[in-house]
mmCIF file as gemmi writes it, N, C-alpha and C atoms, coordinates in Angstrom:
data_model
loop_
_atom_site.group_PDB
_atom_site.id
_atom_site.type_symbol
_atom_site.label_atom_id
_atom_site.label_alt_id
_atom_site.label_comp_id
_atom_site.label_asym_id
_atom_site.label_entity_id
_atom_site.label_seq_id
_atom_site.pdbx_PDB_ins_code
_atom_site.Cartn_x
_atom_site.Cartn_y
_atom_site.Cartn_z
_atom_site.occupancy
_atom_site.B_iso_or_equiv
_atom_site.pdbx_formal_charge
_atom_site.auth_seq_id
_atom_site.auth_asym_id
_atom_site.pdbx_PDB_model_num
ATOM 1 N N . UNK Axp A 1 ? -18.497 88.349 -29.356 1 0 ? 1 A 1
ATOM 2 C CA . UNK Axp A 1 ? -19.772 87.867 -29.855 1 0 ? 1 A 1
ATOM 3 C C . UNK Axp A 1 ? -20.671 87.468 -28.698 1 0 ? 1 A 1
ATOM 4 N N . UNK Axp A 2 ? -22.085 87.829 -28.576 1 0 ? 2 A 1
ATOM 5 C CA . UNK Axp A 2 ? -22.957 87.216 -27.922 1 0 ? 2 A 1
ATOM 6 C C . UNK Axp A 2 ? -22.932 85.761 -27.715 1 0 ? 2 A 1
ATOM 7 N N . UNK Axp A 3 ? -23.374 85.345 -26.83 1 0 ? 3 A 1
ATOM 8 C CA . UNK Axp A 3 ? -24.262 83.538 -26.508 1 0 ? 3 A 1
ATOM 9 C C . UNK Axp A 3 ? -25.128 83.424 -27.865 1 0 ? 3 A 1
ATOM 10 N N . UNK Axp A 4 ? -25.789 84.345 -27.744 1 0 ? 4 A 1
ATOM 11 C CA . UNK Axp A 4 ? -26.73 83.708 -29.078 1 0 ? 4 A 1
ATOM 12 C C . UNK Axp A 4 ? -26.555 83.64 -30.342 1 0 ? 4 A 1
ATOM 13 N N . UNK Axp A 5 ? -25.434 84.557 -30.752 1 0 ? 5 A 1
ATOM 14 C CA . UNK Axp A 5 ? -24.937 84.491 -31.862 1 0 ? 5 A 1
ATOM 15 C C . UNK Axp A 5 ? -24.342 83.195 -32.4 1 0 ? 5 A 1
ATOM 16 N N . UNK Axp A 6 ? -23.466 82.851 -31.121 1 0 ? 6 A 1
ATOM 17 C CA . UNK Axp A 6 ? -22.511 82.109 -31.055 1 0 ? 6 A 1
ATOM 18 C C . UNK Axp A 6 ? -23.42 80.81 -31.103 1 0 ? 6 A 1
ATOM 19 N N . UNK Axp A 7 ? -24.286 80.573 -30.928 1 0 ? 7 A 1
ATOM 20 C CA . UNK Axp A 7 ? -25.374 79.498 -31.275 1 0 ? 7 A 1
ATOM 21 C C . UNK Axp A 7 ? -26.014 79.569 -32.313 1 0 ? 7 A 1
ATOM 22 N N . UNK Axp A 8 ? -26.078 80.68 -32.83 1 0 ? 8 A 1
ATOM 23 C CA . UNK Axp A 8 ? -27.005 80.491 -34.193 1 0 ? 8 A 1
ATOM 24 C C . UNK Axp A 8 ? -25.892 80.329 -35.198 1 0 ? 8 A 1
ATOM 25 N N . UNK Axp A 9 ? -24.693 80.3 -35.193 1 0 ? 9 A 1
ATOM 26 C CA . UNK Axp A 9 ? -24.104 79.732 -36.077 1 0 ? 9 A 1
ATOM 27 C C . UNK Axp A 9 ? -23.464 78.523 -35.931 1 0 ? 9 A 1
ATOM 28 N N . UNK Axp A 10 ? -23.656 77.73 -34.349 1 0 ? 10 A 1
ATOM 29 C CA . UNK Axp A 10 ? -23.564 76.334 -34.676 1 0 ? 10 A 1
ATOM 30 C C . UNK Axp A 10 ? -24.626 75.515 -34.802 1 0 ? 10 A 1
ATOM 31 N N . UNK Axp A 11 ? -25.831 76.075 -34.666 1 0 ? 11 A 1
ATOM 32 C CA . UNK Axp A 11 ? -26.777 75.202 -35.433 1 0 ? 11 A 1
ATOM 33 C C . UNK Axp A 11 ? -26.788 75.942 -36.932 1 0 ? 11 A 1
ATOM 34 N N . UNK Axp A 12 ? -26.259 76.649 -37.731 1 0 ? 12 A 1
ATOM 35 C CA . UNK Axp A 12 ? -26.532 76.456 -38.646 1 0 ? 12 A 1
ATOM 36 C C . UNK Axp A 12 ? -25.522 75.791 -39.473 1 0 ? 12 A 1
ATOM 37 N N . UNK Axp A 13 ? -24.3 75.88 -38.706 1 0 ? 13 A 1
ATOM 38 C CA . UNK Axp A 13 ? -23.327 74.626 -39.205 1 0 ? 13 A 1
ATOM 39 C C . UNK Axp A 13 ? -24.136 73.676 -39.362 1 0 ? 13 A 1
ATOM 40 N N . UNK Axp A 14 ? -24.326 73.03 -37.727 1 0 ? 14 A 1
ATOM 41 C CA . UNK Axp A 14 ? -24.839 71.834 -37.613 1 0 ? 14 A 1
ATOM 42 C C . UNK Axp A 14 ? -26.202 71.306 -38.845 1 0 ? 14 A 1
ATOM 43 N N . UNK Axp A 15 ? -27.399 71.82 -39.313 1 0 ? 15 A 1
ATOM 44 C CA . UNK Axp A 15 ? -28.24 72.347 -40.254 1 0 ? 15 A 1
ATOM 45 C C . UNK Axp A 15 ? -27.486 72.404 -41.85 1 0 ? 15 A 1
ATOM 46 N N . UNK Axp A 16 ? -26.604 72.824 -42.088 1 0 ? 16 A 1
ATOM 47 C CA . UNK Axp A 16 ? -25.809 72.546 -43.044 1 0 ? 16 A 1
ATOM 48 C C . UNK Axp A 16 ? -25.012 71.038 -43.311 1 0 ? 16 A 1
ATOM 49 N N . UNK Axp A 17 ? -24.402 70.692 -42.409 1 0 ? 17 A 1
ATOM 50 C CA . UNK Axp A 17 ? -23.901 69.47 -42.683 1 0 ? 17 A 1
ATOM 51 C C . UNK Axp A 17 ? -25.121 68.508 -42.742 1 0 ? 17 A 1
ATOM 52 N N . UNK Axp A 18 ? -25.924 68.729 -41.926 1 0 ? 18 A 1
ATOM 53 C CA . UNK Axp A 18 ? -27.175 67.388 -41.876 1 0 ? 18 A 1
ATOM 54 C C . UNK Axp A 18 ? -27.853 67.755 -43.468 1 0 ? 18 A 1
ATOM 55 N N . UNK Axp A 19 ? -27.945 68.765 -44.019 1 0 ? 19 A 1
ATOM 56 C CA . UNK Axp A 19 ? -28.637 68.732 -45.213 1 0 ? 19 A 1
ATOM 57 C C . UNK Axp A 19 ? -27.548 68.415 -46.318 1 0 ? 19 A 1
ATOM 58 N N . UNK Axp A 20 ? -26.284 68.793 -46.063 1 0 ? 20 A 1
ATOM 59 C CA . UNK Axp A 20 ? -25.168 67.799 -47.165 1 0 ? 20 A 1
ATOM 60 C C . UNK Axp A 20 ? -25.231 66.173 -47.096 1 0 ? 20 A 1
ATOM 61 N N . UNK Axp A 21 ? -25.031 65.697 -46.122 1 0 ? 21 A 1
ATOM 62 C CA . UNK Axp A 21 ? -25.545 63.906 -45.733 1 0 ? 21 A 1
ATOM 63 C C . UNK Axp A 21 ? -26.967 63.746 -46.061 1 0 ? 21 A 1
ATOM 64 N N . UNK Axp A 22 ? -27.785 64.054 -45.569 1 0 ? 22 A 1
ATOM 65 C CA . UNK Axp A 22 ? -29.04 63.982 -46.444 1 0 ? 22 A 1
ATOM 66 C C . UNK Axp A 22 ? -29.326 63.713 -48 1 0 ? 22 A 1
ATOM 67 N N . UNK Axp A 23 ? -28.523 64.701 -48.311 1 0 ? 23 A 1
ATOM 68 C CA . UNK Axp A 23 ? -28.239 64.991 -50.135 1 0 ? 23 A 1
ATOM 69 C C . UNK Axp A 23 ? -27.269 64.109 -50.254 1 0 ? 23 A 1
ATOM 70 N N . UNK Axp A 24 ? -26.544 63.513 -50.054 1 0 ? 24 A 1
ATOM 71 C CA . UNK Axp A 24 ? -25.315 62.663 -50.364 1 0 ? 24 A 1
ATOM 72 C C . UNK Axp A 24 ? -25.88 61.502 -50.191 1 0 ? 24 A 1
ATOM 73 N N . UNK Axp A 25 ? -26.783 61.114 -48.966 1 0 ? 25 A 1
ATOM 74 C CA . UNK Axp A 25 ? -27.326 59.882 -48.797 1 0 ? 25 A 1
ATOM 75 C C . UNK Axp A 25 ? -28.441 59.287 -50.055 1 0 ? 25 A 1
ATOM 76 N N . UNK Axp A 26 ? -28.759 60.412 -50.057 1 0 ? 26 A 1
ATOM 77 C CA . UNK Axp A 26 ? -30.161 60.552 -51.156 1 0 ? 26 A 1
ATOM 78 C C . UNK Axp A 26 ? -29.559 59.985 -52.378 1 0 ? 26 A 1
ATOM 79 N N . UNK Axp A 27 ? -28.864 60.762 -52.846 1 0 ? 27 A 1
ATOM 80 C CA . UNK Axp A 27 ? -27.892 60.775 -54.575 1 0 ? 27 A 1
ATOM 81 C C . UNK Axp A 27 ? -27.212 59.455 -54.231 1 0 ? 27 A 1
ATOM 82 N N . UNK Axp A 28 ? -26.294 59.421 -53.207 1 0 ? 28 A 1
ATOM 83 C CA . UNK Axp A 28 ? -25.753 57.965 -53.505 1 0 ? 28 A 1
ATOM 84 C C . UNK Axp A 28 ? -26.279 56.753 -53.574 1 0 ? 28 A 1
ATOM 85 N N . UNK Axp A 29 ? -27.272 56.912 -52.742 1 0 ? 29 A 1
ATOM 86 C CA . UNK Axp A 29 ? -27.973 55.781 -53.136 1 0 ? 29 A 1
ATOM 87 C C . UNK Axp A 29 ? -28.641 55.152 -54.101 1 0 ? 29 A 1
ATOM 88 N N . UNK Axp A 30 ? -29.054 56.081 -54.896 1 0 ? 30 A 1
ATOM 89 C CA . UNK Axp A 30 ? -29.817 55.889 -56.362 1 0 ? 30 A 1
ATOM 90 C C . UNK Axp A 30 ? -28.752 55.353 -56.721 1 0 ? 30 A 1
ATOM 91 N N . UNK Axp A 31 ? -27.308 56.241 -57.14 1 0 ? 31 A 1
ATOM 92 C CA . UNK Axp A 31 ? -26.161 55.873 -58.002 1 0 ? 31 A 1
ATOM 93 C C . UNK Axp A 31 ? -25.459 54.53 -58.139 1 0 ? 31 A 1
ATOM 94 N N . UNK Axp A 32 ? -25.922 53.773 -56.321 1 0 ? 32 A 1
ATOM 95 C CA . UNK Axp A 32 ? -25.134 52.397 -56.021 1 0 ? 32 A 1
ATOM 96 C C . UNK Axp A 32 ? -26.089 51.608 -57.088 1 0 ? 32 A 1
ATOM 97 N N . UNK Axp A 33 ? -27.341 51.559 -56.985 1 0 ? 33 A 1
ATOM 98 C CA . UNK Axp A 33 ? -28.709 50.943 -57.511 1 0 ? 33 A 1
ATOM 99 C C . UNK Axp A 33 ? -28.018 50.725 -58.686 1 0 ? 33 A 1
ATOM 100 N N . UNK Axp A 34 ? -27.056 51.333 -60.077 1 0 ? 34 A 1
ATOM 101 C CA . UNK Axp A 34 ? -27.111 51.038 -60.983 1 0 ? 34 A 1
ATOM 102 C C . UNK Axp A 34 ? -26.534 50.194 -61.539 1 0 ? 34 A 1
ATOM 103 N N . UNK Axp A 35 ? -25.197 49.549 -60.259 1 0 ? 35 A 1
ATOM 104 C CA . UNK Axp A 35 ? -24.664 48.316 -60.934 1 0 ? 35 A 1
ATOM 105 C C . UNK Axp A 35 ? -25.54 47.341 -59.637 1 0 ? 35 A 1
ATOM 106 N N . UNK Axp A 36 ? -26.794 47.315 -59.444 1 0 ? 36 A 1
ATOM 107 C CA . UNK Axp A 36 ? -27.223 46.013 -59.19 1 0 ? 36 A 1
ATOM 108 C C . UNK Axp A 36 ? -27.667 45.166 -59.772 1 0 ? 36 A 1
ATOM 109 N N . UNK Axp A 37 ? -27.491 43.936 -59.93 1 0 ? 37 A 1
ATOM 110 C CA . UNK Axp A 37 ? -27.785 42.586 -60.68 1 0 ? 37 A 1
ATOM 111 C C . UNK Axp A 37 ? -29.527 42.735 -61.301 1 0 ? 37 A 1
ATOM 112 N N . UNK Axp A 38 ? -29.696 42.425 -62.548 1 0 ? 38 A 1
ATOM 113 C CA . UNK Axp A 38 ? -31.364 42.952 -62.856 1 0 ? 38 A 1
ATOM 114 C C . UNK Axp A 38 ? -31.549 41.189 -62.546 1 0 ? 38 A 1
ATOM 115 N N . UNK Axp A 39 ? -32.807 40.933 -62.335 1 0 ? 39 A 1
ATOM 116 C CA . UNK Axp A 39 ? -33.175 39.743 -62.304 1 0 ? 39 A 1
ATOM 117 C C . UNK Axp A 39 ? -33.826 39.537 -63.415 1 0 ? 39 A 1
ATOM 118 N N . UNK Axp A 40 ? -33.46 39.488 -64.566 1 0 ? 40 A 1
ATOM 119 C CA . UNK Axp A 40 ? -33.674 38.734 -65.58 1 0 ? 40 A 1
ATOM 120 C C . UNK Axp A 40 ? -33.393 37.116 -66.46 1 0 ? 40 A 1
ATOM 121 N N . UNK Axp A 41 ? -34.106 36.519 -67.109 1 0 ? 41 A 1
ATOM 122 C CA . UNK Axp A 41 ? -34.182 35.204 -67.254 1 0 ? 41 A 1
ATOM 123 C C . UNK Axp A 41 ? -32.513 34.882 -67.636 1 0 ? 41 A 1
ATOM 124 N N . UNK Axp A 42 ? -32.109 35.764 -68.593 1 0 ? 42 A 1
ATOM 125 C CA . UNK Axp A 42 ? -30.993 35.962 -69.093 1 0 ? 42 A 1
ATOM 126 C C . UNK Axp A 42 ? -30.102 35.821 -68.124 1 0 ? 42 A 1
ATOM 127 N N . UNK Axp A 43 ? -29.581 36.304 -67.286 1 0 ? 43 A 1
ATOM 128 C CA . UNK Axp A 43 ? -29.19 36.88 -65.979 1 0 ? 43 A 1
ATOM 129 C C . UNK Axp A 43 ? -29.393 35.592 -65.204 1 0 ? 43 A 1
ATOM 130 N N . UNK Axp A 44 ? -30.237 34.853 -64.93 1 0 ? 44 A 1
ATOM 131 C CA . UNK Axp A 44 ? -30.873 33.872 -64.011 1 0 ? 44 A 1
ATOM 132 C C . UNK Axp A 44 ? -29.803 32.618 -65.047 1 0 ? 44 A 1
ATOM 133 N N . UNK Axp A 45 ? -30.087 32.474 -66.261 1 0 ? 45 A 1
ATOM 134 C CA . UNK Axp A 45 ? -29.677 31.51 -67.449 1 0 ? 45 A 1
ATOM 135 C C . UNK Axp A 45 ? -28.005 31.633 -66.896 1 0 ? 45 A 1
ATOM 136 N N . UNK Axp A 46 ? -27.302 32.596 -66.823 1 0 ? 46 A 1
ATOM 137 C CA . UNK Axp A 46 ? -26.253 32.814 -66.309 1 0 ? 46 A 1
ATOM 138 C C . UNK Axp A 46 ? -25.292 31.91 -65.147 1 0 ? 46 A 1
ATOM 139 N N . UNK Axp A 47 ? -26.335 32.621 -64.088 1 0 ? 47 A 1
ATOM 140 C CA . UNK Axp A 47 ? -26.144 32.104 -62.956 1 0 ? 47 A 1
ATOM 141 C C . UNK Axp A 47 ? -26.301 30.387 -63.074 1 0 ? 47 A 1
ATOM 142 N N . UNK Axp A 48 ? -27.04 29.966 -63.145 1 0 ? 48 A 1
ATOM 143 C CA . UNK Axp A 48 ? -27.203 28.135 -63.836 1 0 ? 48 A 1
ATOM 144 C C . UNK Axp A 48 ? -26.101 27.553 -64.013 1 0 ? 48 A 1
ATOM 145 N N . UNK Axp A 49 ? -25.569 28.403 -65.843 1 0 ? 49 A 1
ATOM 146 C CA . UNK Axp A 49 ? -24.31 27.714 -66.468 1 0 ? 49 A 1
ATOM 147 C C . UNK Axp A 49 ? -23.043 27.678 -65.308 1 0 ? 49 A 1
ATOM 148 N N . UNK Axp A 50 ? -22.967 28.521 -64.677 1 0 ? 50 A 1
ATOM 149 C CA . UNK Axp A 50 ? -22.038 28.788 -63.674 1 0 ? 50 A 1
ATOM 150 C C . UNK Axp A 50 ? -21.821 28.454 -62.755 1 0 ? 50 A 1
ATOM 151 N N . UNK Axp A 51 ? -22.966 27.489 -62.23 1 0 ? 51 A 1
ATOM 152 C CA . UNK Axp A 51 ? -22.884 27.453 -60.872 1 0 ? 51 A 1
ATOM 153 C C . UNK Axp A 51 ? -21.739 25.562 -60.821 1 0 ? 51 A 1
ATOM 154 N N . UNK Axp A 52 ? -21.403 25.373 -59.586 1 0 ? 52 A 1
ATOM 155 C CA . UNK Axp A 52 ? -20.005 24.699 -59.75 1 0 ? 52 A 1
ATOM 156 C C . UNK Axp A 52 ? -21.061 23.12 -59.561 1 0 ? 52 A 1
ATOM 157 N N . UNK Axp A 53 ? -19.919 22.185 -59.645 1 0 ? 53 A 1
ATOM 158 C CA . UNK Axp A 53 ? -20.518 21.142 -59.414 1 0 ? 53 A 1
ATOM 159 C C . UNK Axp A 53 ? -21.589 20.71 -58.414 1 0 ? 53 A 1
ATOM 160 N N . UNK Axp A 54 ? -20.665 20.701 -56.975 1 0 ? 54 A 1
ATOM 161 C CA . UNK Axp A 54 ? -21.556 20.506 -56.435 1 0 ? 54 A 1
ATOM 162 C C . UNK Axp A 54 ? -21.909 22.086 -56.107 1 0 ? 54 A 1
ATOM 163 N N . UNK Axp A 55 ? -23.451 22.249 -55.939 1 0 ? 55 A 1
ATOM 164 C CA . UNK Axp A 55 ? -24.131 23.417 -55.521 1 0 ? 55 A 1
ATOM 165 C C . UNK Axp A 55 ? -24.1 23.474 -54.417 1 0 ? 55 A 1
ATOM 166 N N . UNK Axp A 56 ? -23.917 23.038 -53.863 1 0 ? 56 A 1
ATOM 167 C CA . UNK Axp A 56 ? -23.619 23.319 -51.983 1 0 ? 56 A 1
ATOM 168 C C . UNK Axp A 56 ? -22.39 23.754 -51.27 1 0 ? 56 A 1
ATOM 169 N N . UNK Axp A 57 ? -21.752 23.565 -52.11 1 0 ? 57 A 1
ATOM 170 C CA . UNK Axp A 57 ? -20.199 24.258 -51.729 1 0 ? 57 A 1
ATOM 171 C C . UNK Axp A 57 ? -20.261 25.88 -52.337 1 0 ? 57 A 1
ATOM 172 N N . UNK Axp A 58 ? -19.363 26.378 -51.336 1 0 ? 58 A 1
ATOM 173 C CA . UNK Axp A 58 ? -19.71 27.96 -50.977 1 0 ? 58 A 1
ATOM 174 C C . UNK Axp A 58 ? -18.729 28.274 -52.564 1 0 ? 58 A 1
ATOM 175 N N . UNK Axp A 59 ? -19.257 29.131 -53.558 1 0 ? 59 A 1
ATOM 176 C CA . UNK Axp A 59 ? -19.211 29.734 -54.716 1 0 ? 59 A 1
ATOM 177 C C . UNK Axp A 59 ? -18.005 30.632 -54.179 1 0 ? 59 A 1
ATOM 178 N N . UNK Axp A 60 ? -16.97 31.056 -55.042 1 0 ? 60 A 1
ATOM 179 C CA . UNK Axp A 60 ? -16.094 32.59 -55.137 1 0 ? 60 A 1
ATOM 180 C C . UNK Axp A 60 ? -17.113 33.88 -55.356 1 0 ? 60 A 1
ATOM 181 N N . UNK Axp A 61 ? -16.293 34.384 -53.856 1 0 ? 61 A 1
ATOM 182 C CA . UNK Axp A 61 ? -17.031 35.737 -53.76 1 0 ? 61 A 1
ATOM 183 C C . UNK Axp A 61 ? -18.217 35.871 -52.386 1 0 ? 61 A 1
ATOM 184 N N . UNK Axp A 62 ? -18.234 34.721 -51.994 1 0 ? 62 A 1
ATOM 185 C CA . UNK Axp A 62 ? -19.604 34.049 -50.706 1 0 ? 62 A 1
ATOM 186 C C . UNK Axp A 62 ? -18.464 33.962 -49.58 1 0 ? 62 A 1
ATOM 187 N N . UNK Axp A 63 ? -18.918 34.142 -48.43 1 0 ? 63 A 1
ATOM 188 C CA . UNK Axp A 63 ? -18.414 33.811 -47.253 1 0 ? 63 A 1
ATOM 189 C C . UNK Axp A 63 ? -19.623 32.268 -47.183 1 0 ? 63 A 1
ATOM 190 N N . UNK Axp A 64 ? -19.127 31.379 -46.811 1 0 ? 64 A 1
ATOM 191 C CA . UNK Axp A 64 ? -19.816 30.239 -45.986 1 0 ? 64 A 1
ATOM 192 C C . UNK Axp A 64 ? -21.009 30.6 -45.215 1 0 ? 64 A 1
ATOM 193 N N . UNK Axp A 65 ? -20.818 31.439 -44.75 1 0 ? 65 A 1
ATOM 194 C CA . UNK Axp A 65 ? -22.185 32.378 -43.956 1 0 ? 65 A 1
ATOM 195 C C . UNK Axp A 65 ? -23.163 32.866 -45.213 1 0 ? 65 A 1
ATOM 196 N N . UNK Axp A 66 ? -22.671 33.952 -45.839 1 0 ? 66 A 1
ATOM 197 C CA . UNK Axp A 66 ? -23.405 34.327 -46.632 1 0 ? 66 A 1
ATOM 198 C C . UNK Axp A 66 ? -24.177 32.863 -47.67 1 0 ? 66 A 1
ATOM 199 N N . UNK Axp A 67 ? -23.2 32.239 -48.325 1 0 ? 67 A 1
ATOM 200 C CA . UNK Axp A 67 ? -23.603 30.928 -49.14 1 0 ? 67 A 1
ATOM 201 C C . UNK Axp A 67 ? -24.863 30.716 -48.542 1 0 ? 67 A 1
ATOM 202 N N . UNK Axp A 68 ? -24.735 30.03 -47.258 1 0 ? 68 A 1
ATOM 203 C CA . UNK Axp A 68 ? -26.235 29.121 -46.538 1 0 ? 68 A 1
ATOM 204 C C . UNK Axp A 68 ? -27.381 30.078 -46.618 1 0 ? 68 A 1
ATOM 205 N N . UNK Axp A 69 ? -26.913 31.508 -46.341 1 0 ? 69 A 1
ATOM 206 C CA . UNK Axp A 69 ? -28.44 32.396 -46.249 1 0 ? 69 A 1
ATOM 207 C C . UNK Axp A 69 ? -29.108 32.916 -47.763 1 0 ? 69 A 1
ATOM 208 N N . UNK Axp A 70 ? -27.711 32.809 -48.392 1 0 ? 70 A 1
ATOM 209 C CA . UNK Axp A 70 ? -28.256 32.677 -49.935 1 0 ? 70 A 1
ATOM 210 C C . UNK Axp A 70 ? -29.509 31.404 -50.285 1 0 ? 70 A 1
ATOM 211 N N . UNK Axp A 71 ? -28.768 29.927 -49.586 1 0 ? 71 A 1
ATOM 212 C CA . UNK Axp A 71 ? -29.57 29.139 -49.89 1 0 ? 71 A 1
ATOM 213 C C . UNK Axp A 71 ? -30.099 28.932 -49.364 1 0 ? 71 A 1
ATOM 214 N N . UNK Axp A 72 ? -30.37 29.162 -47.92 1 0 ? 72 A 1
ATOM 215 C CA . UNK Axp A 72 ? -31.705 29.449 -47.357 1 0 ? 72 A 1
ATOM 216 C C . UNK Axp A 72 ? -33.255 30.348 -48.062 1 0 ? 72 A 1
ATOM 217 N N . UNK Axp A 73 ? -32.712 31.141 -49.434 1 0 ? 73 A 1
ATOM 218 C CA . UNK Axp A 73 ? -33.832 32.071 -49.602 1 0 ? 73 A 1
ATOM 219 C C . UNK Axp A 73 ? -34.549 31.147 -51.08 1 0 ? 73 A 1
ATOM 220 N N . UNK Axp A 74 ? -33.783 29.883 -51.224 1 0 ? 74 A 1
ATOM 221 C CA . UNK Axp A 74 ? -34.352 29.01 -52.53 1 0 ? 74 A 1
ATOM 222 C C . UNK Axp A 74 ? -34.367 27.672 -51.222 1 0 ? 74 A 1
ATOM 223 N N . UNK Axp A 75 ? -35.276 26.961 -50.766 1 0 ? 75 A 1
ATOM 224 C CA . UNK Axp A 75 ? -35.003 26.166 -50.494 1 0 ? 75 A 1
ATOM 225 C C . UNK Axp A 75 ? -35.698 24.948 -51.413 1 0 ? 75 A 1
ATOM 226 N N . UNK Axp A 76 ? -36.383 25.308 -52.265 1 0 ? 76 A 1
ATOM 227 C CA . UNK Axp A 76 ? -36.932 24.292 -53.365 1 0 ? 76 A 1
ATOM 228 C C . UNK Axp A 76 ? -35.744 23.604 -54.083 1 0 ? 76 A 1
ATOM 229 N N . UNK Axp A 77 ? -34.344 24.827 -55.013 1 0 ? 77 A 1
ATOM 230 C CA . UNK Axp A 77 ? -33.345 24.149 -55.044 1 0 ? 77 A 1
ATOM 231 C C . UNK Axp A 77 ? -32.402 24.085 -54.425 1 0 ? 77 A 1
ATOM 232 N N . UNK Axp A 78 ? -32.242 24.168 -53.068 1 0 ? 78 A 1
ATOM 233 C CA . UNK Axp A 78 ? -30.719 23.339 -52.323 1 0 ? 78 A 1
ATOM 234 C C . UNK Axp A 78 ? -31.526 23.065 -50.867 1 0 ? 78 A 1
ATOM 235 N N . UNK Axp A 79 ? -32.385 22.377 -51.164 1 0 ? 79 A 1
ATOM 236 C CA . UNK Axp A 79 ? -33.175 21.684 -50.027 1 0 ? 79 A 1
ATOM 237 C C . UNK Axp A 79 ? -32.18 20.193 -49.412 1 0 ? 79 A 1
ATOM 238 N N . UNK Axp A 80 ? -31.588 19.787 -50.163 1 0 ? 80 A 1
ATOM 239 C CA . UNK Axp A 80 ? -30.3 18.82 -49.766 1 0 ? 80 A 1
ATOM 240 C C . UNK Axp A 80 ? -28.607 19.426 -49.042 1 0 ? 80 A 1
ATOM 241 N N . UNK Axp A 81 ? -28.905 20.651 -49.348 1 0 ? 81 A 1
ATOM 242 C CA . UNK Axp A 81 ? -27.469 21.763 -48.643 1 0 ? 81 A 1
ATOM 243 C C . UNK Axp A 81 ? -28.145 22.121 -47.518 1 0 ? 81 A 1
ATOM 244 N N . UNK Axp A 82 ? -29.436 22.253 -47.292 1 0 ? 82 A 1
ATOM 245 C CA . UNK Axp A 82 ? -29.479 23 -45.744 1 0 ? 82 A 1
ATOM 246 C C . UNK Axp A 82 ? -29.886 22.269 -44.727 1 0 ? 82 A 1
């Protein structure tokens, strides 16, 4: 086989895989979107009943890290946790 041959079929490998990840990136991402949390009152009403005594202690499912930057993004209610 030629040099150039031999290049035009690894960029069109290469051209092929980048347009499968592309398409995979594309599609999966919509697909993750559908179990995300809706922010509804309902949903919000939820979160409330649930939340533990004290609100400043890191919830199941939170890293300690994550917890504070959670409550960093309400600081109206856990203005006494941060």
């Amino acid at each position: 086989m030629k040099t150039e041959n031999i290049l035009i079929i690894v960029l069109t490998v290469i051209a092929g895989f980048g347009l499968l990840w592309s398409g995979y990136s594309f599609y999966g991402a919509k697909e993750s979107k559908i179990y995300e949390i809706q922010n509804t009152q309902e949903n919000y009403n939820k979160a409330l009943e649930s939340e533990l005594t004290d609100k400043c202690a890191t919830p199941e499912g939170y890293t300690d890290e994550s917890w504070a930057e959670h409550m960093s993004h309400h600081p109206d209610r856990y203005e006494e946790c941060l």
